[in-house]
Wavefront OBJ file of the C-alpha trace (Angstrom):
o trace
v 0.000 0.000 0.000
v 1.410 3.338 -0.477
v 2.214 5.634 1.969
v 0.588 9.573 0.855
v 2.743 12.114 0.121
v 5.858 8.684 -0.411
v 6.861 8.812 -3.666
v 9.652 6.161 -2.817
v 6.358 4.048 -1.645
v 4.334 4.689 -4.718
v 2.828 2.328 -7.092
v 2.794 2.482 -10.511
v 0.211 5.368 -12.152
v -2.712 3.882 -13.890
v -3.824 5.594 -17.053
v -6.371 5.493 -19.535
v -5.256 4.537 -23.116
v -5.216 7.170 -25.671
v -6.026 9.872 -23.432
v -9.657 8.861 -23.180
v -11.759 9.098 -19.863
v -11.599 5.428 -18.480
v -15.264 3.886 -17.837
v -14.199 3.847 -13.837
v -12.140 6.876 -13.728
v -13.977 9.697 -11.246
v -13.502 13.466 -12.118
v -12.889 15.043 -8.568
v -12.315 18.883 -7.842
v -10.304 19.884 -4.907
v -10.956 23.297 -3.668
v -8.329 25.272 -1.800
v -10.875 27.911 0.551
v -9.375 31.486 1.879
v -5.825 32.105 2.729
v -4.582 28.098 1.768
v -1.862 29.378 -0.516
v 0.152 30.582 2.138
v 0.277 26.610 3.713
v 3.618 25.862 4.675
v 4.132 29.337 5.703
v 1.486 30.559 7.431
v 1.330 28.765 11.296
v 3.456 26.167 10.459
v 2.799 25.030 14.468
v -0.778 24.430 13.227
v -0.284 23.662 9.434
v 3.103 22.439 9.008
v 5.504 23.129 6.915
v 4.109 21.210 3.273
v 3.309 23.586 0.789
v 0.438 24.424 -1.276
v 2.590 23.529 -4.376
v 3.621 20.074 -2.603
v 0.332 19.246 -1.174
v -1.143 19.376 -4.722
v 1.428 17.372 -6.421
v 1.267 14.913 -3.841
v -2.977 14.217 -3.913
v -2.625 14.950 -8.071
v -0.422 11.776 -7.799
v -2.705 9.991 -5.422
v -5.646 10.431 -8.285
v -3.323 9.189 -10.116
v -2.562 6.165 -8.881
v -6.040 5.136 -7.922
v -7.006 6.083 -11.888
v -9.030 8.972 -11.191
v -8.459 12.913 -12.463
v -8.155 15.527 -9.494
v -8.366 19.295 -10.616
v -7.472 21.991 -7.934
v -8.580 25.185 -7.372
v -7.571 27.761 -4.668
v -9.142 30.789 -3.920
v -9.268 33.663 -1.245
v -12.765 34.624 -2.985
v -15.786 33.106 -1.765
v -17.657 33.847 -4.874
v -15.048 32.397 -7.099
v -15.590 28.656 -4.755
v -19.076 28.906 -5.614
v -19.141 29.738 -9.546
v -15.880 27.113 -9.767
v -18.484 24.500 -8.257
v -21.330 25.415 -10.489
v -18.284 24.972 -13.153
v -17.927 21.395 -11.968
v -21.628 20.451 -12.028
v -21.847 21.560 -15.476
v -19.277 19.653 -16.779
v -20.248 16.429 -14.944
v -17.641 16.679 -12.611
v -18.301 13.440 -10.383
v -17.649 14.747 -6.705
v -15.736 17.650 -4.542
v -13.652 17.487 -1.707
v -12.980 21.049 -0.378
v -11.259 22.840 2.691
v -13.134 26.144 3.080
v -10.556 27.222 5.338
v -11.360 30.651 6.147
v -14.608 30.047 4.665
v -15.260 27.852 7.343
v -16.613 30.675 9.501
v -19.367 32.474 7.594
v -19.598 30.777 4.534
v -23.360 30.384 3.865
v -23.988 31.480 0.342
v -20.928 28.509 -0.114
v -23.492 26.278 1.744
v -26.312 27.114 0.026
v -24.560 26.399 -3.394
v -23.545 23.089 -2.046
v -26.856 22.263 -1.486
v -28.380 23.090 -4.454
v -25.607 21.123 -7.316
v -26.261 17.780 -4.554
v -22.691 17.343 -5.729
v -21.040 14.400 -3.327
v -18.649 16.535 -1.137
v -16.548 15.640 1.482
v -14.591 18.088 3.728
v -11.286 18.302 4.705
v -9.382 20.602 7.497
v -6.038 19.892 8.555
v -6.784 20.483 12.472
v -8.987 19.161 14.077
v -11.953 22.186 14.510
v -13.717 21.035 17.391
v -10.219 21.506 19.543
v -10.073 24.966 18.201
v -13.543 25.564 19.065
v -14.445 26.478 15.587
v -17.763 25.555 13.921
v -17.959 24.867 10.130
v -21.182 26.051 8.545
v -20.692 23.883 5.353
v -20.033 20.755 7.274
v -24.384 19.979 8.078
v -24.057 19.386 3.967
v -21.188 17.614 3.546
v -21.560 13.650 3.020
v -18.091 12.891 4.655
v -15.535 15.154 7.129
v -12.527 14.384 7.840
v -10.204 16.944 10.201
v -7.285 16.938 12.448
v -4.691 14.627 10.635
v -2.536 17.614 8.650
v -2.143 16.688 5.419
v -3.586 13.070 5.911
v -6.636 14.552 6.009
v -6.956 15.225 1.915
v -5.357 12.078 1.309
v -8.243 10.293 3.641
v -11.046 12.387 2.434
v -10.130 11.491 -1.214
v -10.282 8.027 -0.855
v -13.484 8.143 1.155
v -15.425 10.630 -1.473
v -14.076 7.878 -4.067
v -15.842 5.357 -1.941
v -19.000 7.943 -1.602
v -18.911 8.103 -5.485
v -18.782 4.535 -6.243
v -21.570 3.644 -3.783
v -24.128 5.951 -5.219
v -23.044 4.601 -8.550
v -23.657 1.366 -7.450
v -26.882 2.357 -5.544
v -30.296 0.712 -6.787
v -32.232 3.271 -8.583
v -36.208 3.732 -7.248
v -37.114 3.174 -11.039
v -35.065 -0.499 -10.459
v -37.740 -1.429 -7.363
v -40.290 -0.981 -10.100
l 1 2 3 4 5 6 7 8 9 10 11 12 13 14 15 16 17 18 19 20 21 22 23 24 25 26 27 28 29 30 31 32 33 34 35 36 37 38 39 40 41 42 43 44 45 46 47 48 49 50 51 52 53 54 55 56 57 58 59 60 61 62 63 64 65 66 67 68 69 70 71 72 73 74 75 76 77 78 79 80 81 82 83 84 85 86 87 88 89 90 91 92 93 94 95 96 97 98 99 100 101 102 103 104 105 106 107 108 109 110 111 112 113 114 115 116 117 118 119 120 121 122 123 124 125 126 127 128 129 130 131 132 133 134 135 136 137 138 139 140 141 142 143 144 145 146 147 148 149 150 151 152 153 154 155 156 157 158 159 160 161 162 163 164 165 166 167 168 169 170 171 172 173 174 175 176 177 178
């Protein structure tokens, strides 16, 4: 099994031939919320000391490896989170895992927008909240949270929104009862 964020651990990438979306492979978005670029650099006591840049290399190869296509977006703009998920819906994007970071707070209209694309979403934070005493507003909508494990936590939450995914793929439809 490889070890996240290992590349000495690693297994081989899978691929689709000729460039073509593989039957199985999942189209996940990663969003970066408020003030995430500066990871590595900002509270490193809290954060530690893995970069932005890093971070996304490593989980980009993680997709990889499982066979799946991970797209990241960061942004310190609220607004631009919630038009880059309407994005994702629209071009069948197949689930979202997102730290809201400092959107964590007071992000409602981000809420709201989650509820209405009913996009699978699972959320990640690198502390663990409740220590901190902070309350996360998107969390009542997301269908999987994972916090407190640093960078562990992405690497977690992908695999379990892959799992997510897959289940409601594999869900019996009501018109199958029929």
């Amino acid at each position: 099994m490889a070890v996240p964020g290992n590349p000495t651990m690693a297994r081989p990438s899978l691929s689709s031939a000729g460039g073509k979306r593989a039957r199985n492979t999942m189209r996940i978005l990663l969003i970066q919320g408020a003030n995430m670029n500066w990871l590595g650099r900002r509270e490193p006591e809290l954060y530690g000391t893995t970069s932005a840049m890093d971070l996304e290399k490593m989980l980009i190869r993680h997709a990889q490896r499982a066979g799946h296509s991970l797209k990241v977006f960061q942004t310190n703009i609220e607004g631009e989170a919630i038009n880059r998920i309407y994005r994702a819906t629209e071009e069948a994007g197949d689930g979202l895992l997102m730290n809201p970071a400092g959107f964590t707070y007071a992000g409602y209209a981000l809420r709201d927008c989650l509820k209405a694309v009913r996009l699978p979403y699972v959320e990640v934070h690198m502390t663990n909240l409740e220590k901190r005493g902070v309350h996360s507003v998107t969390a009542s909508v997301a269908d999987g949270f994972v916090a407190g494990m640093g960078v562990t936590s992405y690497f977690i939450g992908f695999d379990g929104l892959v799992e997510i995914i897959s289940r409601r793929a594999n869900a019996p439809s009501a018109t199958d009862a029929e």
